[in-house]
GUMI-161343 format. One record per atom (N, C-alpha, C): residue in one letter; atom name; x, y, z; residue number from 1. Coordinates in nm, 3 decimals, decimal comma. Example, Ala and Ser with C-alpha at 12.3 -4.5 7.8 and 13.67 -1.06 7.14 Angstrom:
<rs>
R   r    a         u         v         w     k
R   A    N     1,319    -0,569     0,780     1
R   A   CA     1,230    -0,450     0,780     1
R   A    C     1,320    -0,330     0,780     1
R   S    N     1,285    -0,225     0,708     2
R   S   CA     1,367    -0,106     0,714     2
R   S    C     1,290     0,003     0,787     2
</rs>
This chain:
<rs>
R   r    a         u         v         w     k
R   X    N     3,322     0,781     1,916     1
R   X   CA     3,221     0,687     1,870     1
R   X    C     3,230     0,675     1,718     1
R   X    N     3,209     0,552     1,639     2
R   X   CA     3,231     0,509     1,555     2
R   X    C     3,112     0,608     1,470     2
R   X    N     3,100     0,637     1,297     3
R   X   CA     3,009     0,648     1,299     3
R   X    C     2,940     0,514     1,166     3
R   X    N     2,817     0,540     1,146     4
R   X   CA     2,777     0,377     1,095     4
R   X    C     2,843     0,422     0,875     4
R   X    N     2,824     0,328     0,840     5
R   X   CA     2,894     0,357     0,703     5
R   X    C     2,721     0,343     0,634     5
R   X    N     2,700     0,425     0,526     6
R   X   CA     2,606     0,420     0,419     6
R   X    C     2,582     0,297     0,387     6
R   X    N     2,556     0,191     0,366     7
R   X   CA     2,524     0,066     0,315     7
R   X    C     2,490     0,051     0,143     7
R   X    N     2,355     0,162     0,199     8
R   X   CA     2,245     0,171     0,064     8
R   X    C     2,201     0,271     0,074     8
R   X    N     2,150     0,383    -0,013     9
R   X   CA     2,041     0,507     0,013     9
R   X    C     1,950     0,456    -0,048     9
R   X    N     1,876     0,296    -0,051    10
R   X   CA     1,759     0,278    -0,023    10
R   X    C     1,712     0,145     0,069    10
R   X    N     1,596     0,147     0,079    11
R   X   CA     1,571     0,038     0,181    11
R   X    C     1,567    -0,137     0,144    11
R   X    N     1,562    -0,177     0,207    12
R   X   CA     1,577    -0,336     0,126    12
R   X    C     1,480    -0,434     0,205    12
R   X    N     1,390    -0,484     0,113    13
R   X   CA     1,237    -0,531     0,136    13
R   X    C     1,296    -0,661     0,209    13
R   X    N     1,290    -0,728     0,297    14
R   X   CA     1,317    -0,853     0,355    14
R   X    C     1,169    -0,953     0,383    14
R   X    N     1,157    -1,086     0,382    15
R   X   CA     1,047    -1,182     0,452    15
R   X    C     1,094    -1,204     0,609    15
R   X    N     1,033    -1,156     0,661    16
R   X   CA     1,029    -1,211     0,822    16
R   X    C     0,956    -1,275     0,896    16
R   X    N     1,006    -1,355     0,964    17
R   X   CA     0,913    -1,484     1,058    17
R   X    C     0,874    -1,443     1,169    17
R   X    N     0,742    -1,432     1,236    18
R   X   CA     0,724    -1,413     1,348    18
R   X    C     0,769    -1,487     1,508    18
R   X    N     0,844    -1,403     1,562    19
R   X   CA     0,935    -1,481     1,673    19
R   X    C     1,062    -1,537     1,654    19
R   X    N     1,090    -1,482     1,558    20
R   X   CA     1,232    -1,582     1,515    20
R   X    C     1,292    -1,431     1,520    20
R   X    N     1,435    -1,474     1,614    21
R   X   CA     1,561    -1,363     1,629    21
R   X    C     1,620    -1,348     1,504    21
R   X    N     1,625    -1,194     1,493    22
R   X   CA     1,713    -1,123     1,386    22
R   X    C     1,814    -1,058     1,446    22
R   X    N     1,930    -1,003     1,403    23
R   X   CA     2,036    -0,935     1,420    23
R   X    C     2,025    -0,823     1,328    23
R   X    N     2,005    -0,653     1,360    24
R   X   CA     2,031    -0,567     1,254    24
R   X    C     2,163    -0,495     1,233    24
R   X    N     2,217    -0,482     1,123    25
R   X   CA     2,305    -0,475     1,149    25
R   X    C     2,325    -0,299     1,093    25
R   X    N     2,445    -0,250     1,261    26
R   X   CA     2,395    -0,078     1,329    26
R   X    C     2,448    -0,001     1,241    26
R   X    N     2,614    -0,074     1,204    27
R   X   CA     2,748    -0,038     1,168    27
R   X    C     2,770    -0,009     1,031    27
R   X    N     2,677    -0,079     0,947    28
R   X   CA     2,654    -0,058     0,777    28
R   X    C     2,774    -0,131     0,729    28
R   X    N     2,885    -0,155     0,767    29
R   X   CA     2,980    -0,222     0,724    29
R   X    C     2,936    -0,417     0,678    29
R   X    N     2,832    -0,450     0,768    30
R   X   CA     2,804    -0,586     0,704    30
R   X    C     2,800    -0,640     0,539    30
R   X    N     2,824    -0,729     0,520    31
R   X   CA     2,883    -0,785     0,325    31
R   X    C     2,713    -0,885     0,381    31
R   X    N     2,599    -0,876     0,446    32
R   X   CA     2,492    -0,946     0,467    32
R   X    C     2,399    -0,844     0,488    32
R   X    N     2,378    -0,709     0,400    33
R   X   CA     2,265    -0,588     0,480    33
R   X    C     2,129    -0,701     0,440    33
R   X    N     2,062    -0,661     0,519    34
R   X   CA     2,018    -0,536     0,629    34
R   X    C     2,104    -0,604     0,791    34
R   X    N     2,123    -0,696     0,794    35
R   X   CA     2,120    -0,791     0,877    35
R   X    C     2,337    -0,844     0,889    35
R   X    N     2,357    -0,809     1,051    36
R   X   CA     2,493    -0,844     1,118    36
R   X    C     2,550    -0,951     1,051    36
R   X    N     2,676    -0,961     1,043    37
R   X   CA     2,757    -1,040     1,012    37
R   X    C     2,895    -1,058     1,053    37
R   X    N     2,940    -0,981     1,194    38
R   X   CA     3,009    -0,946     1,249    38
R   X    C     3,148    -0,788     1,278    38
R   X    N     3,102    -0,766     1,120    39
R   X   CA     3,218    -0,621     1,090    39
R   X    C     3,197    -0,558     1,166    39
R   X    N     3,137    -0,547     1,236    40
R   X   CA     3,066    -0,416     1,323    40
R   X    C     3,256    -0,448     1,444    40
R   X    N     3,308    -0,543     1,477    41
R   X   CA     3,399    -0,589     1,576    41
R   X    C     3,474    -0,487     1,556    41
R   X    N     3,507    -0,376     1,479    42
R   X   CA     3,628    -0,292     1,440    42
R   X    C     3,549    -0,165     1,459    42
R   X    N     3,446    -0,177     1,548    43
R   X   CA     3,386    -0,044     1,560    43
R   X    C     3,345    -0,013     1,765    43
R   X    N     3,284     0,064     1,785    44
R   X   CA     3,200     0,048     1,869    44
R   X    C     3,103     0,026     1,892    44
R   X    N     2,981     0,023     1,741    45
R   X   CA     2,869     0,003     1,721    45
R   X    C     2,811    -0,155     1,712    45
R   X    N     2,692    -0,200     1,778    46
R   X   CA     2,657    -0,319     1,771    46
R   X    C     2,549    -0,364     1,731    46
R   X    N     2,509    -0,487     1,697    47
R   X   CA     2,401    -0,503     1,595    47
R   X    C     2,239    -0,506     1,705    47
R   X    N     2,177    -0,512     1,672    48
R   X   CA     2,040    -0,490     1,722    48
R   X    C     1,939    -0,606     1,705    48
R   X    N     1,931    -0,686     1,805    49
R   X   CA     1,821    -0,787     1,826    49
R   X    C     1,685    -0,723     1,808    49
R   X    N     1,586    -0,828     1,691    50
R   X   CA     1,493    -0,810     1,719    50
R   X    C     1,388    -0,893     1,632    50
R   X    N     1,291    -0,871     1,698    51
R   X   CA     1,162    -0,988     1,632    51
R   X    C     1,083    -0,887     1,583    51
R   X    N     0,954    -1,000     1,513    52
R   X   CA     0,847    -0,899     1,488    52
R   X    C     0,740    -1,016     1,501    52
R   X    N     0,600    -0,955     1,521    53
R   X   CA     0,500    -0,978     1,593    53
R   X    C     0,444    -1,077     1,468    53
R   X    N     0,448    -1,030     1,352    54
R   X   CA     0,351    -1,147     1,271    54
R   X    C     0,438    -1,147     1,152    54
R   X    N     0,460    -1,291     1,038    55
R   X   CA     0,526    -1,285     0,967    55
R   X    C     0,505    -1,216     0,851    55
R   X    N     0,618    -1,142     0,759    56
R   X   CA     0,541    -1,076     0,656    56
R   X    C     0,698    -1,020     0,573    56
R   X    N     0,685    -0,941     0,496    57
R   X   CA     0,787    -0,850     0,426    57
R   X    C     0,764    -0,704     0,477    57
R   X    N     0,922    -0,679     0,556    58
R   X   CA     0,924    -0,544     0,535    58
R   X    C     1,026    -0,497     0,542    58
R   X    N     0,996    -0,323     0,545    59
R   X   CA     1,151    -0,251     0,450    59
R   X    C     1,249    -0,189     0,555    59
R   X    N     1,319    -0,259     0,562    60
R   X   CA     1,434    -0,229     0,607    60
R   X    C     1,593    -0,156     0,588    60
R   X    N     1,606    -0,053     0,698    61
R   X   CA     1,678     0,065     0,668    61
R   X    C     1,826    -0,014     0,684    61
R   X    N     1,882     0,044     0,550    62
R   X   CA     1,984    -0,003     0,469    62
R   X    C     2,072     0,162     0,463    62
R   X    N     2,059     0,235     0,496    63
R   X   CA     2,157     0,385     0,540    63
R   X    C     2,169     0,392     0,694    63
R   X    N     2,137     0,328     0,727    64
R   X   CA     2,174     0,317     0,901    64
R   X    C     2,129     0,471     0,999    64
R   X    N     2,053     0,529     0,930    65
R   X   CA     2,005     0,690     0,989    65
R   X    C     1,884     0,680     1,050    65
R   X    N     1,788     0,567     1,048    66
R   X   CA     1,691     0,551     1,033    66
R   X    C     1,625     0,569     1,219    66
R   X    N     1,522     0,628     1,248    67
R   X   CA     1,498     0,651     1,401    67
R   X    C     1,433     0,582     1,439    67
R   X    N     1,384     0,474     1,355    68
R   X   CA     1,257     0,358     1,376    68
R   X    C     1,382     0,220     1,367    68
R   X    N     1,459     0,168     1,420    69
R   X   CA     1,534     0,051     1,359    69
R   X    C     1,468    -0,030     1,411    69
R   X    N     1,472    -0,161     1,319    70
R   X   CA     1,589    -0,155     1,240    70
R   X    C     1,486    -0,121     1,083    70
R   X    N     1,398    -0,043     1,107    71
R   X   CA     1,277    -0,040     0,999    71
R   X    C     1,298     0,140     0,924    71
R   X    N     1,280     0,088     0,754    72
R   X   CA     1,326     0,178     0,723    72
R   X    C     1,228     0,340     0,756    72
R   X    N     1,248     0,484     0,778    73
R   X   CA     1,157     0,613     0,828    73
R   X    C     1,182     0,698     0,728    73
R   X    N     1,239     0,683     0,626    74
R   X   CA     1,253     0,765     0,492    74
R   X    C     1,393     0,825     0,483    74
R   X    N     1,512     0,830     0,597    75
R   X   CA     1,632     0,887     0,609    75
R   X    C     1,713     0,886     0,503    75
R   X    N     1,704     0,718     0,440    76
R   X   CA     1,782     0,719     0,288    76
R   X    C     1,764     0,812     0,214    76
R   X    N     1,694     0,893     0,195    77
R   X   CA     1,637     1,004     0,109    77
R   X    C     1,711     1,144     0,103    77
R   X    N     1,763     1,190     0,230    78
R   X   CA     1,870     1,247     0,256    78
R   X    C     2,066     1,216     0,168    78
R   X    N     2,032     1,070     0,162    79
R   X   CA     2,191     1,017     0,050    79
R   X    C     2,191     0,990    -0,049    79
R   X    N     2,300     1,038    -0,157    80
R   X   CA     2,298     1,013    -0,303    80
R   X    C     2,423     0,876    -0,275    80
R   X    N     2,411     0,830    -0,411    81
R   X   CA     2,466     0,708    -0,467    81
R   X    C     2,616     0,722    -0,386    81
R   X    N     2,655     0,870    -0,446    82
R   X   CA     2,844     0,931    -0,352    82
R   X    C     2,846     0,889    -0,240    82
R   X    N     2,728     0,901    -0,151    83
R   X   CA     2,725     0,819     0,001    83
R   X    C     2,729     0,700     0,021    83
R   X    N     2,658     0,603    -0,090    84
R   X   CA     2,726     0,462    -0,037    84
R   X    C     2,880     0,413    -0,013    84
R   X    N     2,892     0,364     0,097    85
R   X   CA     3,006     0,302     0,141    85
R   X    C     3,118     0,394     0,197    85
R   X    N     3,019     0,478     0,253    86
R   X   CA     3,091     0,589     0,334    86
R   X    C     3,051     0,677     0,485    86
R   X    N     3,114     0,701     0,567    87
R   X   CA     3,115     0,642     0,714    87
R   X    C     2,986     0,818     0,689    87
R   X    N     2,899     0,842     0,797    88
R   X   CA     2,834     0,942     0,792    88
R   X    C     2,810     0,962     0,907    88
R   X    N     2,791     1,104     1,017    89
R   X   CA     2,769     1,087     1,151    89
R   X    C     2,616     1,088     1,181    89
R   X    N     2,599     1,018     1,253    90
R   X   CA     2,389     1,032     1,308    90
R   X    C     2,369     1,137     1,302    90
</rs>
């Protein structure tokens, strides 16, 4: 199993629409974080559908460790800067 790459060791505030499909993206390799853009194809890992209930801004996990996805749970906190853009196991 693939494992996901560091993205960011912090989270990245997004606007979201209520009912409107998102793609998260699992793999960290996306050049579009927080959110799929297809790189994930060179892995086994796949991106993660999902909505949210009312529209608003929120923070989204950008280290891919996170146990709440695609929403950030504090995991970035665990990686220094040396970890971005580098593969890490769950």
């Amino acid at each position: 199993m693939s494992s996901p790459v560091v993205a960011n060791n912090l989270p990245k505030r997004v606007h979201l629409e209520a009912g409107q499909a998102y793609f998260f993206c699992v793999c960290g390799r996306s050049a579009n974080q927080p959110f799929c853009d297809g790189s994930h194809k060179e892995t086994d890992l796949k991106p993660m559908k999902f909505t949210v209930q009312e529209s608003g801004d929120f923070w989204l996990c950008c280290c891919k460790h996170t146990e709440n996805r695609p929403f950030c749970d504090g995991h970035h906190n665990q990686f220094t800067p040396a970890d971005v853009g580098q593969e890490r196991p769950l």
